[in-house]
N, C-alpha and C positions, 0 to 999 in steps of 0.2 A: 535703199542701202543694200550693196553687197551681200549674200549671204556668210561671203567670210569675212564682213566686219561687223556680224551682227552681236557677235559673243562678245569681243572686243568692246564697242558700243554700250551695251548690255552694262559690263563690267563695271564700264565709268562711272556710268549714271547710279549705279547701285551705292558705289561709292562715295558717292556726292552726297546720294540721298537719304541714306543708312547716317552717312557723318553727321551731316546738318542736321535733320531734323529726328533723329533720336541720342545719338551720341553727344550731339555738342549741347544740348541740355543740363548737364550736368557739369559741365565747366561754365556756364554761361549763369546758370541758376544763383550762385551768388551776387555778382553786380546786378543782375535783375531784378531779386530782390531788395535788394538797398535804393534803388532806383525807384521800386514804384513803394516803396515804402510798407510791405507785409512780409509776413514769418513765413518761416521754411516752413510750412504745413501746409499754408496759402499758395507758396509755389508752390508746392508740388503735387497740389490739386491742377495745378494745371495740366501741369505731364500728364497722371493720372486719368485727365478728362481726353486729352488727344489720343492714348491710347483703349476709353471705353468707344470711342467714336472710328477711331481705328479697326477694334472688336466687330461693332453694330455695322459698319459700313464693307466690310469684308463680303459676306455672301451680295449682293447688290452691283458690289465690284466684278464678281467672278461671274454673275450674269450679264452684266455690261462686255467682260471681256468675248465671252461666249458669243456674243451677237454681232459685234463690230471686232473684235480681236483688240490688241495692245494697244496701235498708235494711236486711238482716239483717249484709251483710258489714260494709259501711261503720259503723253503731251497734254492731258489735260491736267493730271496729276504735278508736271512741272509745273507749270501756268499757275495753278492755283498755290504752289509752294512758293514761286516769287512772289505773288501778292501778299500770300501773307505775312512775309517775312520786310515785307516792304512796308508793313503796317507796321511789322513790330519797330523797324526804326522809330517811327513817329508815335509807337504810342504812352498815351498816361493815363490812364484807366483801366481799374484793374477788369472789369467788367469787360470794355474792348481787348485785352491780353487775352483773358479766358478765350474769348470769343475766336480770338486769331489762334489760339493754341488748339481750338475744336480744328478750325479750319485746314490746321499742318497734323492732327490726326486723321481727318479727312487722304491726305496728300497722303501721307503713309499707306494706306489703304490703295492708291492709286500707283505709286510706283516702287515700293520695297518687294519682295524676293516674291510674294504670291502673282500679279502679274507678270515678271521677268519668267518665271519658268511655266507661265502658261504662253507667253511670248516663243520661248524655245520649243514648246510641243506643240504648237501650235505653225508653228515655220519648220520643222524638221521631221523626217518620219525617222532617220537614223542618227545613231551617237546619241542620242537627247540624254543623257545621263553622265554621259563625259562634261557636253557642256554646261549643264545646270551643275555638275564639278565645279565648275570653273567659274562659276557666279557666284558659287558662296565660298569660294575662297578667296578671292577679288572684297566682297563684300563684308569678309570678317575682318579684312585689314580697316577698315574703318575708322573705327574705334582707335587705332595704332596712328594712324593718319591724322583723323579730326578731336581728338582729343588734344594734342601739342600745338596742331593750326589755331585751334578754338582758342586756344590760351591765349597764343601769341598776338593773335588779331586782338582778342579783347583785353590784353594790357599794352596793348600799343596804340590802339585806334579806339579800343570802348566796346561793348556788349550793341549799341544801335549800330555802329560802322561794321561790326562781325554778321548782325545780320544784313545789312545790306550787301553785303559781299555773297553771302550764301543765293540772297534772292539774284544776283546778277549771275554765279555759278547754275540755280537753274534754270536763268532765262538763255546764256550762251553756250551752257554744254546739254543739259540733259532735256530740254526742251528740243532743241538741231537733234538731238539721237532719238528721240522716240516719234520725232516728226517722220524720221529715216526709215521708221520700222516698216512691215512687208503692211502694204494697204489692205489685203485680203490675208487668209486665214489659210494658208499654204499646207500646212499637213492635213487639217481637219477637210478642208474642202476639196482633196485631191484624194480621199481614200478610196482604194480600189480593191478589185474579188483578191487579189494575191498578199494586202495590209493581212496581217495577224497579231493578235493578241495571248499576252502569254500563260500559262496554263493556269485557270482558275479563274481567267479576266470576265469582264461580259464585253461582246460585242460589241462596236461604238451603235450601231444600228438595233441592236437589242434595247427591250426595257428590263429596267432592275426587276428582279425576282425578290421575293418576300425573304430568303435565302440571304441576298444580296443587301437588302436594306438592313438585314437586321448586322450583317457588315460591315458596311456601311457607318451604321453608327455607334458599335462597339469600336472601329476604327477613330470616329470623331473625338465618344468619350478619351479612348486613352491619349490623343493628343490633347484634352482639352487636360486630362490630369498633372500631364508633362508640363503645358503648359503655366501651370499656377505654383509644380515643383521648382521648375525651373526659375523663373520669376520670386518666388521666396527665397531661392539659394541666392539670388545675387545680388540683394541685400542683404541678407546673413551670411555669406561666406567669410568674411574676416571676422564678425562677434562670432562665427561656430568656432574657427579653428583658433583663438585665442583661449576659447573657454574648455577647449583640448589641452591647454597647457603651453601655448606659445604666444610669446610677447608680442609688442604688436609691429615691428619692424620685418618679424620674421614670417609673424602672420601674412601683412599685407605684399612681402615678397611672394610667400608661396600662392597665394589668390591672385597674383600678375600673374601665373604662369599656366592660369584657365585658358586664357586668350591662345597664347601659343601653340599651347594642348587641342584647341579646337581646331588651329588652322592646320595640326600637323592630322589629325581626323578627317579633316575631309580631301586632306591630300593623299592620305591611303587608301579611302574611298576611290581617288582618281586614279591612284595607281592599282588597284583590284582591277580596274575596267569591267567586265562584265564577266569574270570570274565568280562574281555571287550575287545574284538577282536581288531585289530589292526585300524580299521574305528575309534571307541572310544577312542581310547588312542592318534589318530591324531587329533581329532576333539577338544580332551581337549588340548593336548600341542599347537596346532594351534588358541587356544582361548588366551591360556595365552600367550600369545608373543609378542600380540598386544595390550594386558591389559595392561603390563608391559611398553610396550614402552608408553603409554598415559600415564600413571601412570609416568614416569620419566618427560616429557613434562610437566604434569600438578604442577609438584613440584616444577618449580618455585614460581608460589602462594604459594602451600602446601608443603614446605621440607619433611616432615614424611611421604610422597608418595613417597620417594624415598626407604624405608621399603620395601613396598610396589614392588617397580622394583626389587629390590634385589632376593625377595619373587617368584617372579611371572615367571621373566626371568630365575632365575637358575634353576627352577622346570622346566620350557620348553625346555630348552637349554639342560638339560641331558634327557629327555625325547625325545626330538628331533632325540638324534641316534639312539634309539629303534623303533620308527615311520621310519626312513630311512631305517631300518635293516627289519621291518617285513611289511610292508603296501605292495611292491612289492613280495612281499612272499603271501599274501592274494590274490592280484587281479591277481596274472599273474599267481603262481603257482611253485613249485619247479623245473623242471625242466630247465628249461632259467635263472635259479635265479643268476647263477654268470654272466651273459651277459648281462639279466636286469639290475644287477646293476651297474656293467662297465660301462653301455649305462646312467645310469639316475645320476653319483656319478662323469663322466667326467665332466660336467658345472658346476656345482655345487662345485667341488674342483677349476677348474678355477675362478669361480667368488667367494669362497675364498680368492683365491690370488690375487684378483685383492679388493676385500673388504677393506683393510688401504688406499690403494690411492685413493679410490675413497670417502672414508669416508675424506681423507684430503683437495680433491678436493670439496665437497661438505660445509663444511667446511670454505672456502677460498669463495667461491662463495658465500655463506650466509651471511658469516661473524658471526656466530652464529651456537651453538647448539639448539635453540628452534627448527627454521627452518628445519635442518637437521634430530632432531628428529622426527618431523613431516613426511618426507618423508619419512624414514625408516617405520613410521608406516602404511602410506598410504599403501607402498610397501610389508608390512607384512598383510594388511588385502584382497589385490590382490591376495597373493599367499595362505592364508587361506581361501579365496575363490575356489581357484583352485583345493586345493586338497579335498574342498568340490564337487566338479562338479567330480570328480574322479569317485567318487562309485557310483553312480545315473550310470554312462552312462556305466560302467561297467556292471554294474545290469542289464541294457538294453540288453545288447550286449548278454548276458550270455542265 
């Protein structure tokens, strides 16, 4: 594949993949249910499980992409999302569902945004931050795309004919584009004396310093915090902001308008360019995330601060995967970039998927959203902490 169709390319497949097998779950999950005949607990142990496997299979991934690069991981990752979607046509058992639902967490792991931007640093030594721009704002249309697809297919044709449609989606486009990707390892394997890294980074030919681990993984923790914040907000964002004092018509308008908020996030991100290295662009998203959540807390007095959360969190929330996609790209260096992130995107998809229940848990034990929000925020100013103490001891180490 060309190198200027590779963003392009990229973009589709994100899109495909992001729809189908995370987003069209949720429009898909009632006929499903009725179908194999168990309660919404039961499904959504399924999701649940493709995302703990999603979790556990991340770091393995980013060793795989390390050693052979994208188009082995990423084309296997389609291959394996057409079959199992090609099962779910046929299946009736809820025990083969589970089974095929492990198997599309599997695929997740294989071709959503963690190999795509090890793909772009891995084929690019310049711009890589423009274009991984441009992958998660391609990829956040998703949801906007396969949400009204997903419907349409499954009250026109049925929830088996929807997924049959997806499984031929990634045997005819995203399977062709990742078959296309560069066969070797183009930035990593051509780094020369005049490649540099930016100030604080380690070497690609360096080993991490004790410095640097301990970096490292004060970096993982605080994504792995974000991670289960994030994941708890969006299934409590419309019981928060109702229990703020708005109905639910007005509620579930203003939580439409996260989506929007994300994608105009990381289109300011594309238009900064490299006016703020990736320290700045963490430092503001890790600012507003914990605005946002006080700002929703304090709108029980003040409703019109929920504005405000709307404002604040969806501008961080899509600015947030550009800070996961480039911060480990800064301090560590391209070279480990797909193993780095394997290593720092494992917890942190785990505690994902473990984010609803423990938002429901927490919840139940308050008895109250004020409370709960309060922790979230506590927990959001810990890990904006964290990923403050990052660069200083990096800095050190260097």
């Amino acid at each position: 594949m060309p190198s200027r169709l590779l963003v392009p390319g990229l973009s589709l497949s994100l899109l495909i993949s992001w729809g189908s097998l995370y987003y069209a779950f949720a429009v898909l999950a009632g006929p499903m249910r009725l179908a194999l005949g168990c309660d919404a607990d039961t499904m959504a142990g399924a999701f649940s499980l493709a995302l703990l496997v999603w979790g556990v299979a991340t770091y393995p991934v980013g060793v795989a992409l390390h050693r052979w690069g994208g188009r082995v991981v990423m084309a296997s990752g389609s291959l394996l999302a057409a079959v199992a979607f090609l099962g779910l046509y046929g299946v009736s058992a809820l025990w083969a569902f589970y089974a095929l639902w492990a198997m599309l967490g599997l695929a997740m792991a294989l071709t959503l945004y963690e190999p795509a931007f090890a793909v772009i640093v891995q084929s690019f030594r310049a711009d890589r931050r423009r274009r991984i721009g441009w992958l998660t704002i391609v990829g956040g249309l998703a949801s906007t795309v396969f949400w009204p697809l997903s419907h349409y297919l499954s009250t026109q044709l049925g929830w088996r004919q929807t997924a049959l449609v997806f499984a031929v989606l990634h045997l005819l486009v995203c399977l062709p584009v990742h078959l296309g990707l560069p066969r070797s390892r183009l930035a990593e394997d051509s780094q020369d004396s005049t490649s540099t890294e930016p100030a604080g980074g380690v070497a690609d030919a360096e080993p991490m310093t004790t410095q640097h681990r301990s970096a490292f993984a004060q970096l993982g923790a605080c994504f792995t915090i974000y991670g289960f914040i994030t994941a708890a907000m969006a299934v409590q964002v419309i019981p928060a902001l109702q229990s703020r004092g708005l109905d639910a018509a007005n509620a579930l308008s203003l939580a439409a308008c996260i989506g929007p908020m994300q994608a105009a996030g990381r289109a300011l991100d594309l238009a900064m360019g490299n006016r703020m290295d990736a320290r700045r662009v963490g430092i503001l998203t890790l600012s507003l995330m914990p605005l946002s959540l006080a700002a929703l807390w304090l709108a029980q007095w003040r409703p019109e601060l929920c504005l405000v959360f709307v404002i604040a969190y969806g501008l961080g929330l899509g600015l947030m995967t550009v800070v996961k996609a480039t911060a480990p790209l800064d301090l560590f260096g391209a070279r480990r970039y797909a193993r780095n992130s394997g290593v720092l995107g494992a917890p942190a998809v785990i505690a994902r998927a473990a984010g609803p229940i423990g938002a429901a848990w927490l919840l139940s034990a308050f008895n109250g959203h004020g409370p709960v929000l309060l922790v979230l925020l506590a927990a959001s100013v810990v890990g904006t902490w964290l990923f403050l103490r990052v660069w200083p001891r990096a800095g050190e180490a260097a």
